[in-house]
C-alpha positions in Angstrom: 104.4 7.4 -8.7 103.8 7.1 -5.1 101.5 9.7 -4.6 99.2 8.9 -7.5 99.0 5.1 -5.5 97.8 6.8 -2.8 95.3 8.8 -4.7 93.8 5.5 -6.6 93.6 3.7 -3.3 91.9 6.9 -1.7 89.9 6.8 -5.0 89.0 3.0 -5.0 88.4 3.5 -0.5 86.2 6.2 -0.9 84.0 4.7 -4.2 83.6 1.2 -2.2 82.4 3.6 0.9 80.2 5.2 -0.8 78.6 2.0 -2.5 78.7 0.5 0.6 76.5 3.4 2.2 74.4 3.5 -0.9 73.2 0.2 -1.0 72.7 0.6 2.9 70.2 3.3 2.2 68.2 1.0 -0.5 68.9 -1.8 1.7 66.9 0.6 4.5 64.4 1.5 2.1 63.7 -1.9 0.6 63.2 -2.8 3.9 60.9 -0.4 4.7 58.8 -1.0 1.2 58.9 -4.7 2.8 57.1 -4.1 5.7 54.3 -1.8 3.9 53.9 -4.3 1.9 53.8 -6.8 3.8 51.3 -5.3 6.5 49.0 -4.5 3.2 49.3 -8.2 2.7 48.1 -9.4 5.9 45.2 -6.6 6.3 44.5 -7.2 3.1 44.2 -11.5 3.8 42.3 -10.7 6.8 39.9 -9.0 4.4 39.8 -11.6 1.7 39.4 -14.4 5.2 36.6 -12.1 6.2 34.9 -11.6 2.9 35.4 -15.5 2.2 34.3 -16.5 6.2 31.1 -14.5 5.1 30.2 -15.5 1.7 30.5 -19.8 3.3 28.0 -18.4 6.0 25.7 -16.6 3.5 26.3 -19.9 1.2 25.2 -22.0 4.0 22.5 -20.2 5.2 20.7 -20.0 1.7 21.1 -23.8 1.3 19.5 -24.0 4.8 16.7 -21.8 3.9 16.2 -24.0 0.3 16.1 -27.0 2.0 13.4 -25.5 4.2 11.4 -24.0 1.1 11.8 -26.9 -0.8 11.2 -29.4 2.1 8.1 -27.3 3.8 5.9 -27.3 0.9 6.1 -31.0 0.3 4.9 -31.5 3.7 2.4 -29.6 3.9 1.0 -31.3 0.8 1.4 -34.4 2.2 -0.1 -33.5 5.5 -2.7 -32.1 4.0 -3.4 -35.0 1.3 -3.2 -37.5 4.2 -5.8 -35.3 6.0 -8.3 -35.3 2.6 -7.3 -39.0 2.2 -8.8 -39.5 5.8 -11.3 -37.6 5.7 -12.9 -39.0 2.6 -12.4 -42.7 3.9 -14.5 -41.4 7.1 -17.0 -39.6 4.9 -17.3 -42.6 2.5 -17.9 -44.9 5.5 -20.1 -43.1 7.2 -23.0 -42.3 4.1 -22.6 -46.2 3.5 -23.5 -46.8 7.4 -26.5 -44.1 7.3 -27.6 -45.6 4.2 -27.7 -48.8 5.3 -29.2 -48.4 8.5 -31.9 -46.2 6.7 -33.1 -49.4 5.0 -32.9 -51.6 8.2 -35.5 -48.6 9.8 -37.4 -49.0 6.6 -38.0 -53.0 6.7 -38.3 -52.6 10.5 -41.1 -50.2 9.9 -42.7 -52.5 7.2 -42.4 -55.2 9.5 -43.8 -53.2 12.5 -45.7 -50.1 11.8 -46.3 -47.3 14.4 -50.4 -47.2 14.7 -51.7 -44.6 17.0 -55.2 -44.0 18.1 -57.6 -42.9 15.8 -57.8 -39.3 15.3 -55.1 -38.9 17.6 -51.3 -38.6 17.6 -50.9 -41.1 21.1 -48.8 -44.2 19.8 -50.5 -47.4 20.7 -48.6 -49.8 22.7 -48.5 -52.7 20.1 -45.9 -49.9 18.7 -43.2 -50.6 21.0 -41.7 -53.6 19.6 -41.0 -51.9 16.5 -40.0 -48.2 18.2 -37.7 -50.0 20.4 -35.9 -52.0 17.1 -35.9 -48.5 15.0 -34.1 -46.5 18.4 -31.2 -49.7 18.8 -30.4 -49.1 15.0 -30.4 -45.2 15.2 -28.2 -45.7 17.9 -25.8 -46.8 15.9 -25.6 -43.5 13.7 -22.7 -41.4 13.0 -22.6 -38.1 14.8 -24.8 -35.3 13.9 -26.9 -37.6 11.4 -30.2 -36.2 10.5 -32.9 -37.9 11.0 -36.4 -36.7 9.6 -39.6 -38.4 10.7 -42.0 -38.3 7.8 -45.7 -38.7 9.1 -47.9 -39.3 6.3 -52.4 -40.3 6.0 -55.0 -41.3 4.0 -57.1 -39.0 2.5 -60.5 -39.5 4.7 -61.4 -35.9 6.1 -60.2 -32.2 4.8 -56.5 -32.1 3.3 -55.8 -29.1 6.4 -56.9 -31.2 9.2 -55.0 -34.7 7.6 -51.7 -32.5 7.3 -52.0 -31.7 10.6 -52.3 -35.1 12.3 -49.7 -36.1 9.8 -47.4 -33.2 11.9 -48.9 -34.3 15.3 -48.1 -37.9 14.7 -44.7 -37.1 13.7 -43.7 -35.2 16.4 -44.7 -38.1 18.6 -42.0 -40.2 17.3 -39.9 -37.5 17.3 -40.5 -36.9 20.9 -40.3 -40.6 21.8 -36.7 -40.8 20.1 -35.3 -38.1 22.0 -36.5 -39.5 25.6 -34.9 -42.2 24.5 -31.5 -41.1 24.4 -30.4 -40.5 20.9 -29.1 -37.1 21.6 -25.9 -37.3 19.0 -29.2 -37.5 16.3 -30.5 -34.4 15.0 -34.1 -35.3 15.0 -36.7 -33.1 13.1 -40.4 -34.0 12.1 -42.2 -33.2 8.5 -46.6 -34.3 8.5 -46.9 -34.5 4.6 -51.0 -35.2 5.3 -52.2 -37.0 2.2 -49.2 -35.5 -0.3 -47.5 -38.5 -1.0 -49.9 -41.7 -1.3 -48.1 -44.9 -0.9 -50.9 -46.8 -3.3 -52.9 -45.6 -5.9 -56.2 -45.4 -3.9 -55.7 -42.3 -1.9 -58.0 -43.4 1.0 -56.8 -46.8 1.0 -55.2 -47.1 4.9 -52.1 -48.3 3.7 -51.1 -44.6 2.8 -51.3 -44.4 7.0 -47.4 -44.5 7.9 -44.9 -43.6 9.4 -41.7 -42.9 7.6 -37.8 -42.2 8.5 -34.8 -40.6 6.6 -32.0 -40.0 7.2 -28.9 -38.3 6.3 -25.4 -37.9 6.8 -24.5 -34.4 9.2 -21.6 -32.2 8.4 
């Protein structure tokens, strides 16, 4: 009876020992399947922290780069609509001014024609008054304005030799214009001869003139 007591307890010593050892092992081992797991965890955060740093950058940068697409357009339209906007109000103003001024060097002219000698292109010095009213109202001109002096006769003599003094007379004006300072005109000068009668009686001496247009420059 004794002995076998002794066996049991040897029996029961060595089971809890080996328990004891075995769960020691999977202790070991559970500890070890811990810390791979865990290290696979925080490479594995480090990744997702990465991947999720990156997508809020690439996030951010597209909303950037929408704003600017979406904001750069409008701009530009309204840049460029201010810029039309302005440029038609100059435009606008400045055909009304070269009109008008146009029919002030038309009554000045009515008022004051340019005579010149006869046969001859030399202005006569009763001309001045009205030459020196037409040059303070050209003055006034935009920029670049065109300004065309029309010389136009009767139709006493040949047709070739009329066209001619028509082209001699207005180059005169021309000339005198120029010396006189206007040099933000362009000036040219057309002789039309006895092309464009100003009455019905073609050698009636009121066809004799001088006329001047004018038009807006670019």
């Amino acid at each position: 009876m004794g002995s076998k007591l002794i066996l049991l307890l040897w029996l029961i010593v060595g089971s809890l020992l080996t328990f004891f050892c075995l769960n020691e092992e999977k202790r070991e081992l559970l500890l070890e399947y811990k810390n791979i797991y865990l290290n696979q965890s925080k490479v594995s955060d480090v990744a997702n922290v990465d991947n999720i740093e990156k997508e809020e950058k690439q996030k951010e940068n597209k909303a950037v780069f929408t704003v600017i697409e979406q904001d750069k357009p409008i701009l530009a339209e309204e840049e460029v609509m201010d810029k039309n906007s302005t440029t038609k109000n100059i435009s606008d103003t400045d055909t009304a001014s070269v009109k008008t001024i146009e029919n002030k060097v038309a009554l000045i002219l009515h008022e004051h024609p340019i005579y010149f000698k006869t046969n001859s292109s030399s202005i006569r010095k009763d001309s001045q008054k009205g030459l020196t009213q037409i040059y303070t109202a050209l003055k006034e001109l935009p920029k670049a304005t065109i300004v065309t002096v029309e010389g136009h006769t009767d139709a006493t003599g040949s047709a070739t030799s009329n066209k001619k003094l028509s082209q001699q007379r207005a180059d005169a004006v021309k000339f005198y214009l120029k010396k006189s300072g206007l040099n933000h005109l362009v000036i040219k000068a057309t002789g039309y001869g006895e092309e464009r009668a100003l009455v019905s009686d073609p050698n009636d001496e009121k066809n004799r003139r001088v006329e001047i247009r004018l038009e807006r420059g670019e």
